[in-house]
Structure formats: C-alpha cells, structure tokens
PAZAPA-4460 file (N, C-alpha, C; in steps of 0.05 Angstrom, whole numbers, plus 32768, in hexadecimal, padded with zeros to 4 digits):
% residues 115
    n_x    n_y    n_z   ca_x   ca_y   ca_z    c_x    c_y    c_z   seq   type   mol
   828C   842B   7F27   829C   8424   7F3E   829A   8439   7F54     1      X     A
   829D   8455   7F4B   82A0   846B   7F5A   8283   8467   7F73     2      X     A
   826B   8467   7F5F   824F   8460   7F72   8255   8449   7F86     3      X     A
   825D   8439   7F7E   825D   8419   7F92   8273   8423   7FAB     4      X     A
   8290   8439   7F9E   82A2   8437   7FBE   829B   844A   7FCD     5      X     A
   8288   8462   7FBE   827D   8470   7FD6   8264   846F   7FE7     6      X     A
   8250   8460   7FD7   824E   8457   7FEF   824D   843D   7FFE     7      X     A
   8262   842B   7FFE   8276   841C   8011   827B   8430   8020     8      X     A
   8292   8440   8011   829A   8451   802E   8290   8457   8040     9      X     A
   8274   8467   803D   826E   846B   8057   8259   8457   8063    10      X     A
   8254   843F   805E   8253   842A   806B   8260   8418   8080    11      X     A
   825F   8427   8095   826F   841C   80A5   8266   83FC   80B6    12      X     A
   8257   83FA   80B3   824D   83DE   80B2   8248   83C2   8097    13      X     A
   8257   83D7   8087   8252   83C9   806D   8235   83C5   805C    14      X     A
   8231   83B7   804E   8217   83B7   8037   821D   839A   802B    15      X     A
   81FD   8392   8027   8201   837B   800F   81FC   838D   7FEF    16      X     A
   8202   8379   7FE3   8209   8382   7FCC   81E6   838A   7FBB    17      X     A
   81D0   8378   7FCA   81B7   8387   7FC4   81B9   83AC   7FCD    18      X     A
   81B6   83A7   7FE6   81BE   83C9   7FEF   81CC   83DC   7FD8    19      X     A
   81E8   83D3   7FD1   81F4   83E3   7FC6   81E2   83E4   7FA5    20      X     A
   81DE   83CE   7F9D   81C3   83D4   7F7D   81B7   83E7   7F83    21      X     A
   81AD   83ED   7F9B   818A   83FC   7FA3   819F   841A   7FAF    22      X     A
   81AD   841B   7FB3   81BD   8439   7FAD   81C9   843C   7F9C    23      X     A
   81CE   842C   7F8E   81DF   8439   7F79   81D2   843A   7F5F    24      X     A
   81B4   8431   7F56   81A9   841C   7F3D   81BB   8415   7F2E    25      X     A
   81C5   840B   7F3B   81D8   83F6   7F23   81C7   83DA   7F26    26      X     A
   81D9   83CE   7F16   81CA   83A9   7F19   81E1   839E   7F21    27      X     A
   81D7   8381   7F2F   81DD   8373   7F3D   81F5   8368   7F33    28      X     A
   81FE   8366   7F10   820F   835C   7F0B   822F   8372   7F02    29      X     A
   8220   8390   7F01   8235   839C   7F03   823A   83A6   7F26    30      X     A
   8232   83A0   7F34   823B   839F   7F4C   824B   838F   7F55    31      X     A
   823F   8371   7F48   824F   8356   7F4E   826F   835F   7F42    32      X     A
   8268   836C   7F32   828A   8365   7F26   8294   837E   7F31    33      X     A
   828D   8395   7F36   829C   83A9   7F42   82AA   839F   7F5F    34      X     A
   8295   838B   7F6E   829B   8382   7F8A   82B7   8367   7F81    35      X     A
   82B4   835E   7F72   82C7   834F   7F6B   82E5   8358   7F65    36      X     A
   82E7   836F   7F54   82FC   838B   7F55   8308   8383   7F65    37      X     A
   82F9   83A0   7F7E   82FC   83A7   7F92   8308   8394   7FA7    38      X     A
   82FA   837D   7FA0   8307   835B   7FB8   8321   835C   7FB3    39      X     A
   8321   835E   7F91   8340   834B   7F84   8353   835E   7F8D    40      X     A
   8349   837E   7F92   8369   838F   7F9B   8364   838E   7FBB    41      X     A
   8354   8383   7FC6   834F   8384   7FE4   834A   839E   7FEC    42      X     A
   833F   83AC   7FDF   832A   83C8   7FEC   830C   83BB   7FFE    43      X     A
   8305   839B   7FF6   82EA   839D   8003   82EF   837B   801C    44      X     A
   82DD   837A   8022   82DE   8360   802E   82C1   8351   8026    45      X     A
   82B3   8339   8025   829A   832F   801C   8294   831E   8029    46      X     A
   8286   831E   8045   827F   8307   805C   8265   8304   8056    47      X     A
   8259   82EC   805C   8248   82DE   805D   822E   82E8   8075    48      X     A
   821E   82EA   8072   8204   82ED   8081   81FA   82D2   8097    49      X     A
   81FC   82D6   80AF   81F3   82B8   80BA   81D8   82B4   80B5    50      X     A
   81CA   82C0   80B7   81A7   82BD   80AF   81A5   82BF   809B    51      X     A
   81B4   82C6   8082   81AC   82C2   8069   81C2   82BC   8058    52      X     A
   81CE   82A1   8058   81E9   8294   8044   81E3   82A8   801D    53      X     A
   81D1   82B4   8019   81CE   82BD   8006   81D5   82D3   8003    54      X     A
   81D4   82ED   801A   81E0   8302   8019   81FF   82FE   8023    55      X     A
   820D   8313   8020   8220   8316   8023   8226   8339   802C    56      X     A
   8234   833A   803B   8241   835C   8042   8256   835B   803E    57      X     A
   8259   8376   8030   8267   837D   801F   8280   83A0   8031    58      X     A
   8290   8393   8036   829D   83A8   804A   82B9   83AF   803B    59      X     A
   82BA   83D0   8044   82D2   83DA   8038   82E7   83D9   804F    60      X     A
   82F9   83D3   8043   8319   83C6   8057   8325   83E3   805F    61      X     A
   833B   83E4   8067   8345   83FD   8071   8359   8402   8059    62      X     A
   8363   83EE   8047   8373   83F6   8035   8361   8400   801C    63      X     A
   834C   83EB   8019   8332   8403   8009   8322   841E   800D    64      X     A
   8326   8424   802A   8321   8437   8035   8333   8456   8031    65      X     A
   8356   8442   8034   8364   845A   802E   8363   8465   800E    66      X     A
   8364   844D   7FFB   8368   844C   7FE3   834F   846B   7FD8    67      X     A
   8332   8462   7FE5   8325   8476   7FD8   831F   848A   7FEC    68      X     A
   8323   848F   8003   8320   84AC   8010   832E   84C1   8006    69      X     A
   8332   84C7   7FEE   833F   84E5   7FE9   832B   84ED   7FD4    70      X     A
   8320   84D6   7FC8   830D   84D5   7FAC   82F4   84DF   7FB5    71      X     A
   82EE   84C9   7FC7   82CE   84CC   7FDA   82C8   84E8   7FE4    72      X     A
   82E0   84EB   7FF9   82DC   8504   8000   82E0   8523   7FF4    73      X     A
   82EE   8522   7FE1   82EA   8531   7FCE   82CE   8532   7FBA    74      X     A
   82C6   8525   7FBE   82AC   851F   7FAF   8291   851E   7FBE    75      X     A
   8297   851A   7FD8   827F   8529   7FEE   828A   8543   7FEE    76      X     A
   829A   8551   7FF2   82A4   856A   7FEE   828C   8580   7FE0    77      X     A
   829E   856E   7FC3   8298   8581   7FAC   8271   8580   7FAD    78      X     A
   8265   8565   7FB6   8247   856C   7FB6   823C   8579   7FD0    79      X     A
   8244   8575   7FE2   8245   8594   7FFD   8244   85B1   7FF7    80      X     A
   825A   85B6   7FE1   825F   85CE   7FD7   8256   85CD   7FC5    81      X     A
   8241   85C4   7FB0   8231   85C9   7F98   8218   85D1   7FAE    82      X     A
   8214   85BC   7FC1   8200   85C8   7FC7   81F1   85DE   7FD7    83      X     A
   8209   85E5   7FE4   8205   8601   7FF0   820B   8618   7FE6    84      X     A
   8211   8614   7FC9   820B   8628   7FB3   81F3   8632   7FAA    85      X     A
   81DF   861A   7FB1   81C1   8627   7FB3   81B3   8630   7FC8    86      X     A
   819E   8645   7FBF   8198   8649   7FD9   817E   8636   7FE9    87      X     A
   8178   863B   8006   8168   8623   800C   8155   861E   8000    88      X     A
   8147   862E   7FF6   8129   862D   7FE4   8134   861E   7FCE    89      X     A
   8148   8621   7FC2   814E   8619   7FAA   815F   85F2   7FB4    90      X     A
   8167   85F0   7FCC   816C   85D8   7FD6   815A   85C3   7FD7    91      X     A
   8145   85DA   7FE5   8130   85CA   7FE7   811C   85B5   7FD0    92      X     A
   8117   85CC   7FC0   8116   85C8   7FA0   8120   85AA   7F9E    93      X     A
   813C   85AC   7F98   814B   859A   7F8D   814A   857B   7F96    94      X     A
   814F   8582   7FBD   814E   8569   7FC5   812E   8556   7FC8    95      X     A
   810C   856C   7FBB   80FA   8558   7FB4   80F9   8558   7F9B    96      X     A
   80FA   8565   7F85   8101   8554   7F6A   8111   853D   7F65    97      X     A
   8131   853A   7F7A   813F   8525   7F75   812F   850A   7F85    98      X     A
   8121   8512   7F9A   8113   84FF   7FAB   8102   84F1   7F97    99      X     A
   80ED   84FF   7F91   80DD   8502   7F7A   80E2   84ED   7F5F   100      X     A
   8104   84F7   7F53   8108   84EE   7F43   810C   84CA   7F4F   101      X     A
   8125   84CD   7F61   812F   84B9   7F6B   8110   84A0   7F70   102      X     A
   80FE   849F   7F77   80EB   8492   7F81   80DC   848D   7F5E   103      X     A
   80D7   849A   7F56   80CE   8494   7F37   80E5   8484   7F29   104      X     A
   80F5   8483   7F2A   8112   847A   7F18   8114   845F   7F28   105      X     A
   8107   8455   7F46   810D   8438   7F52   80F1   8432   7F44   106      X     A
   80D6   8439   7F48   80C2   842E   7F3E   80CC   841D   7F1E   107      X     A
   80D8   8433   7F0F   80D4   8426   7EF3   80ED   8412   7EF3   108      X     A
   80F8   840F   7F01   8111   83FA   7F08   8105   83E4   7F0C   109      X     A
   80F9   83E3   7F2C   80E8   83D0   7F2D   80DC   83CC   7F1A   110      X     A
   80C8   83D3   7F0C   80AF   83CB   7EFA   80C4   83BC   7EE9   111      X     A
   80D7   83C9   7EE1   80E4   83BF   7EC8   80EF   83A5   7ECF   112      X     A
   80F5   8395   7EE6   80FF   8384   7EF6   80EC   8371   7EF4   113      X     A
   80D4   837A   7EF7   80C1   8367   7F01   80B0   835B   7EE1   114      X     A
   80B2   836D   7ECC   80A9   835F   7EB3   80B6   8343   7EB0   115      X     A
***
C-alpha cells in the first residue's frame, strides 16, 4: 500500500492504475484492491478516461492527501538523508546500478508476462 500512496501523492494529475503497476511492480490485481481500500475510506477518487472507457485515473483526494502526508514525507525525508550520506562518486555508483538493476527487473517482468 505504502508504494501505491506515494506515489499517488505526488501525482498531481493522478495515474491509471497501469502507471501505478509499472512504478511500483506490483500486479494489476494487488493494485486493484489497494485502489479499492483507498476508494472505500475516500483517500482516492477513480474517473474514467474519455478516449479510453478502459483506463481509469486514479486521484488522491485531499482527505487522502492529509491522511498520508506525514508518512510520505517522512519517508522522502528519510531517503534524501540516506542519500546524502554518500558521497557523489558513491551516489553516482548507486543511482546506475539501481537504473541498471531497475531496467533488468522490468525486462524479466515483461518476459515473464508475455510466456
């Protein structure tokens, strides 16, 4: 859940719920039901797409907004301040291995999707 409200949050235009799979790798059906949650306490809203009745955007309300801005931001925080614990060589490092990793870890998603 934590992956799916942050980033909603800073979605200020909102996301369909594909979007939010492809950031978060989750699947489509633990998304579906996290987004369903989120509906039932009214943290999100779920409008319809005019050019495509199949998607849907998926928007955080202002009472979902207040509910998790102390969490969120505490949690961009704390990864701000992990990461300026390293130094830039060592940032640098990090942020193309995770690139690196992140791009290898969609390939075998996909592949594994497409068997």
């Amino acid at each position: 859940t934590l992956l799916v409200v942050n980033a909603l949050f800073y979605a200020e235009d909102g996301m369909t719920q594909a979007e939010i799979c492809r950031r978060t790798f989750q699947s489509k059906q633990t998304v579906n039901l996290i987004i369903k949650n989120l509906l039932k306490d009214g943290y999100v809203t779920v409008a319809g797409v005019p050019e495509n009745k199949r998607n849907k955007i998926v928007r955080m309300t202002g009472s979902g907004k207040a509910y998790c801005e102390k969490v969120v931001r505490h949690i961009t925080w704390a990864e701000d301040t992990a990461m300026s614990m390293f130094t830039p060589k060592e940032q640098e490092q990090l942020i193309a291995l995770s690139r690196t990793f992140t791009k290898n870890l969609a390939e075998l998603i996909n592949r594994e999707t497409e068997d």
